[in-house]
MDAnalysis code that builds the backbone (N, CA, C; Angstrom):
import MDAnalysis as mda
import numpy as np

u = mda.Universe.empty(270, n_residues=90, atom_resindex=np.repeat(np.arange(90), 3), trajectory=True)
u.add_TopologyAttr("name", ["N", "CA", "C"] * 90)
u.add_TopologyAttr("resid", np.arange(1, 91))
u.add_TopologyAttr("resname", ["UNK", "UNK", "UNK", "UNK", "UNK", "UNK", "UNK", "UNK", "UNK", "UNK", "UNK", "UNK", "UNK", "UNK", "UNK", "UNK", "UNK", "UNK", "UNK", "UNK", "UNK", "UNK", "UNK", "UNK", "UNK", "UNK", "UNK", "UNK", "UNK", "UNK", "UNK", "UNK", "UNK", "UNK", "UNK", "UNK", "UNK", "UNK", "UNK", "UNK", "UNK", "UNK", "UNK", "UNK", "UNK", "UNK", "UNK", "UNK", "UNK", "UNK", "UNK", "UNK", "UNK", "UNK", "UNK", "UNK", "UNK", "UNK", "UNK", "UNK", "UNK", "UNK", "UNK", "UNK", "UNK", "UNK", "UNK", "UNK", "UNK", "UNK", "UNK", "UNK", "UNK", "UNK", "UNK", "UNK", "UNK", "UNK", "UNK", "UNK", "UNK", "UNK", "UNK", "UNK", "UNK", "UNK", "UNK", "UNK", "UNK", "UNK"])
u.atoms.positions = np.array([
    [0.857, -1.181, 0.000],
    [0.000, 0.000, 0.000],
    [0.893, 1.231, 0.000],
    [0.689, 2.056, -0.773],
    [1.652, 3.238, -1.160],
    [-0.092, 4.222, -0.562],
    [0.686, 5.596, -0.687],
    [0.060, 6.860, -0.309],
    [-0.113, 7.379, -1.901],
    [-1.480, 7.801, -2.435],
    [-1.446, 8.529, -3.274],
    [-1.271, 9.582, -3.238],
    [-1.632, 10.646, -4.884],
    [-1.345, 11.802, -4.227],
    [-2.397, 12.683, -4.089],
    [-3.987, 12.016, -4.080],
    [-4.749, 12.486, -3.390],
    [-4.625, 12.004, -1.300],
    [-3.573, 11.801, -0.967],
    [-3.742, 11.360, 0.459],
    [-4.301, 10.074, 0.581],
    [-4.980, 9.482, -0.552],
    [-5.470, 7.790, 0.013],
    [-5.001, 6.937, -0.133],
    [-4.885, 5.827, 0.679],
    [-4.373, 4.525, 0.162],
    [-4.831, 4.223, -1.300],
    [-3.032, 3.568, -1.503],
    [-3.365, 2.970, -2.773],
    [-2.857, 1.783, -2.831],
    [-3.173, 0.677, -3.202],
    [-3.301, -0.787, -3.181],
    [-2.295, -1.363, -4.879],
    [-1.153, -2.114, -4.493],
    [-0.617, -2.122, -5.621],
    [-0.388, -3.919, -5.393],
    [-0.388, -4.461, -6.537],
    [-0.317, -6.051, -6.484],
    [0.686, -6.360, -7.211],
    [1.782, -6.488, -6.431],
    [3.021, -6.972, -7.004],
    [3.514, -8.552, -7.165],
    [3.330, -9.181, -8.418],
    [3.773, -10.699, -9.017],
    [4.801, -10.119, -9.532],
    [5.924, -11.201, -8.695],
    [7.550, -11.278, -8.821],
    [7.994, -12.685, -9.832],
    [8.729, -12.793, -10.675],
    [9.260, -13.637, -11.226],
    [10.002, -14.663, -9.946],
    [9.953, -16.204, -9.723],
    [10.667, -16.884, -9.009],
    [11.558, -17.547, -9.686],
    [12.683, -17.900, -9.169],
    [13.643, -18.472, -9.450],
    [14.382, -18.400, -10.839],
    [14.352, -17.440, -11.237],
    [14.755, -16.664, -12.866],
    [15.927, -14.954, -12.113],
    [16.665, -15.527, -11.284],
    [17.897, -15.144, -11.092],
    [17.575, -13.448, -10.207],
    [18.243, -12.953, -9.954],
    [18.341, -11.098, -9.170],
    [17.369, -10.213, -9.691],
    [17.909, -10.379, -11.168],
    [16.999, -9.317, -12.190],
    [18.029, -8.447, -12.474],
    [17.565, -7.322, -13.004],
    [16.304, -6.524, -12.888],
    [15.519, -7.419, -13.769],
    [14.132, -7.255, -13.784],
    [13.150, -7.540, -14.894],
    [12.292, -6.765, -15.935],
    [11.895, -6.885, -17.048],
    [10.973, -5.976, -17.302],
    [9.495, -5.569, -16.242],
    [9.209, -5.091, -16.830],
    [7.785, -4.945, -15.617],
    [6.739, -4.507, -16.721],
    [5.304, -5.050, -16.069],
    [3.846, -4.545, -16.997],
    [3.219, -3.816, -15.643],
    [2.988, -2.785, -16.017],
    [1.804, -2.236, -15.365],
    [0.499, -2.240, -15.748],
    [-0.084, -2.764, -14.684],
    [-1.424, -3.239, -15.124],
    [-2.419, -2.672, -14.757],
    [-3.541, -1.731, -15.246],
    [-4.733, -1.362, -15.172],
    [-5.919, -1.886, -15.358],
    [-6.773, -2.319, -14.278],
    [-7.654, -3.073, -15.122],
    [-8.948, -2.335, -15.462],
    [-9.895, -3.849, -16.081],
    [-10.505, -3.166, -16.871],
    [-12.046, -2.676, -15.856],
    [-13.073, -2.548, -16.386],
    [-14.146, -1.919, -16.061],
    [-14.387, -0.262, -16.499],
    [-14.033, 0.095, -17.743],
    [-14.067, 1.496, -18.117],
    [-14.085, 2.461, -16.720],
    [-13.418, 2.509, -15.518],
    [-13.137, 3.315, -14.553],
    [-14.537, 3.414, -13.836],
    [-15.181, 2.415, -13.967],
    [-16.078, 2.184, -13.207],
    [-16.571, 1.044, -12.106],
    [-16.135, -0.034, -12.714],
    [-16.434, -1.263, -12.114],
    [-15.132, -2.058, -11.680],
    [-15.244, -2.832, -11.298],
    [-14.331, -4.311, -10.880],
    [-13.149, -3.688, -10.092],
    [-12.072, -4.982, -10.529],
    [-11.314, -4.630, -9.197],
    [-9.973, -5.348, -9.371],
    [-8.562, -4.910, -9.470],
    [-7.159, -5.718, -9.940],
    [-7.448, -6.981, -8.968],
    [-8.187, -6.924, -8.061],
    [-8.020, -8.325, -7.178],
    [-9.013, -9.419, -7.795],
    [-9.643, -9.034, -8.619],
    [-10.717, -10.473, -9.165],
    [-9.394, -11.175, -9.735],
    [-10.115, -12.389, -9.309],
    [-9.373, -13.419, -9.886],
    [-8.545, -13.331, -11.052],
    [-9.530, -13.319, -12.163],
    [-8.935, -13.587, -13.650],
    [-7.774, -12.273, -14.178],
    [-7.963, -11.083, -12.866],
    [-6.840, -10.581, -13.223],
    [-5.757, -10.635, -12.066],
    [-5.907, -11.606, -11.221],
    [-4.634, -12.083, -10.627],
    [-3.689, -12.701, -11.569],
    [-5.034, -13.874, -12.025],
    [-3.680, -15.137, -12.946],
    [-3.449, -14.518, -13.838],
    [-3.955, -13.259, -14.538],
    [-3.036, -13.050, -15.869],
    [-1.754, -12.240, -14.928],
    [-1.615, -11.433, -14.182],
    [-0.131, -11.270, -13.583],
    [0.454, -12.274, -13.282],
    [-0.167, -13.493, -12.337],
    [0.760, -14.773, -11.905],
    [1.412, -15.482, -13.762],
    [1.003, -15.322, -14.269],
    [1.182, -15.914, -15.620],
    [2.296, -14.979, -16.068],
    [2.337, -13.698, -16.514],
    [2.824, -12.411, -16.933],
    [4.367, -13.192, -15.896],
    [4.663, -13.384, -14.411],
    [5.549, -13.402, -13.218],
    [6.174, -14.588, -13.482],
    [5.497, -15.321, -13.967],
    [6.442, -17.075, -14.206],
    [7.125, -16.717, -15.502],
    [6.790, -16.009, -17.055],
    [7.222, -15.738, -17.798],
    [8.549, -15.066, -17.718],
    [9.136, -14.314, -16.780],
    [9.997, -13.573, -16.051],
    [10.012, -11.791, -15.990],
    [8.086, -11.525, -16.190],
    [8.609, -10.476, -16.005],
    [7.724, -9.618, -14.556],
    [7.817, -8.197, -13.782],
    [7.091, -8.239, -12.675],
    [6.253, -7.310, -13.004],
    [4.671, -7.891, -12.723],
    [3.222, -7.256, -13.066],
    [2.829, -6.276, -11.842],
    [2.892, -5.233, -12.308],
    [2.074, -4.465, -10.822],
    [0.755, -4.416, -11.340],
    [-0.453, -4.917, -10.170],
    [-1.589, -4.068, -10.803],
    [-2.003, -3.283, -9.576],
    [-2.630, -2.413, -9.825],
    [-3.170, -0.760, -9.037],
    [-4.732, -0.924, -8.966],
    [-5.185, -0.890, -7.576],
    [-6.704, -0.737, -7.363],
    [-6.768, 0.418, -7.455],
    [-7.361, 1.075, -8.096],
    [-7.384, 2.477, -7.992],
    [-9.324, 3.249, -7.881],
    [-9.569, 3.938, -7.498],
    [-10.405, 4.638, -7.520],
    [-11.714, 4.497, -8.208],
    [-13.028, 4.074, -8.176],
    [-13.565, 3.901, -9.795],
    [-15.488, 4.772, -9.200],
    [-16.082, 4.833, -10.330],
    [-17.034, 5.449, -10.210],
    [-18.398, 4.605, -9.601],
    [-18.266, 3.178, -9.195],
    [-19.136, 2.717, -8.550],
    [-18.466, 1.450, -8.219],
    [-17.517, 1.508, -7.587],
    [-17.109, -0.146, -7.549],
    [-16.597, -0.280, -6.173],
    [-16.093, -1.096, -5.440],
    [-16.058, -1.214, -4.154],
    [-15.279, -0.127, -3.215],
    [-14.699, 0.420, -3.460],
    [-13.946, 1.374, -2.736],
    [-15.025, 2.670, -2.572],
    [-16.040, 2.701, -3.179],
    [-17.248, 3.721, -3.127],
    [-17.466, 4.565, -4.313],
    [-18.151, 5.513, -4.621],
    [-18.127, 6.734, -5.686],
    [-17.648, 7.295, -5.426],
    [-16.385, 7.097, -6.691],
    [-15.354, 8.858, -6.681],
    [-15.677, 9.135, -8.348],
    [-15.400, 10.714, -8.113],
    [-15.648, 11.115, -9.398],
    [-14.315, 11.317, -10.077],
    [-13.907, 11.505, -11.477],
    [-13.434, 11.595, -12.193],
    [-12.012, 12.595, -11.604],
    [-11.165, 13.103, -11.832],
    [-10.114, 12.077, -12.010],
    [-9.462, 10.945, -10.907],
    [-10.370, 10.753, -9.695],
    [-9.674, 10.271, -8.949],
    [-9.024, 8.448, -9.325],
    [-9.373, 8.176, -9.994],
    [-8.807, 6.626, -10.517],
    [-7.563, 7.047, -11.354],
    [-7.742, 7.706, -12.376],
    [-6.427, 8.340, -12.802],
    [-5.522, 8.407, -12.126],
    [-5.896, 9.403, -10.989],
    [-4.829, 9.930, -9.851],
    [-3.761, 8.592, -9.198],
    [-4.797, 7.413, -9.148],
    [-4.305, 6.703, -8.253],
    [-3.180, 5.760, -9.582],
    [-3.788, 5.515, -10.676],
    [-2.991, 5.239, -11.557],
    [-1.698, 5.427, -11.555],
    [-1.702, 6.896, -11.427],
    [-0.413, 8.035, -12.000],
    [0.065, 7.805, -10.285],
    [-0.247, 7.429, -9.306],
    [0.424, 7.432, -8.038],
    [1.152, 6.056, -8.161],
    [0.547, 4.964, -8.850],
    [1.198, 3.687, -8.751],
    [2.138, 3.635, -9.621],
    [2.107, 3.996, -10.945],
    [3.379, 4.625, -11.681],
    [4.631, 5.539, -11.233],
    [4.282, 6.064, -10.435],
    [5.482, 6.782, -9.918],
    [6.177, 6.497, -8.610],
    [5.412, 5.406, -8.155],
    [6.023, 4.705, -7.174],
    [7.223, 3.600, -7.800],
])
């Protein structure tokens, strides 16, 4: 959990490559989907595509970020962005 830079927690899901040596690695940053409204980097089907992305050798961040009706509550516009651009610069 990093600090955004609206002040809120921000939730980042880091899949590490195992046993494929120190590194460095490439990395995917991952946004998911729900047009900034719905779902959530923790559903399942977008865990295993990072666990998948992490055995390949490279490390997947994905970012819960902010959305306009989805579990973290209603935020309006830009706050999912925000949290985006906070997990990127972490």
């Amino acid at each position: 959990v990093i600090k955004g830079m609206d002040g809120n927690d921000v939730t980042l899901h880091i899949h590490t490559p195992t046993g494929q040596g120190a590194g460095p690695f490439p990395c995917v940053y991952h946004t998911h989907g729900g047009g900034m409204a719905t779902m959530s980097t923790a559903n399942k089907q977008y865990m295993s595509v990072r666990d998948a992305l992490a055995v390949r050798g490279l490390v997947a961040v994905g970012v819960e970020f902010r959305n306009s009706a989805g579990k973290l509550g209603p935020h309006q516009y830009p706050a999912g962005l925000n949290d985006c651009m906070s997990g990127l610069q972490w």
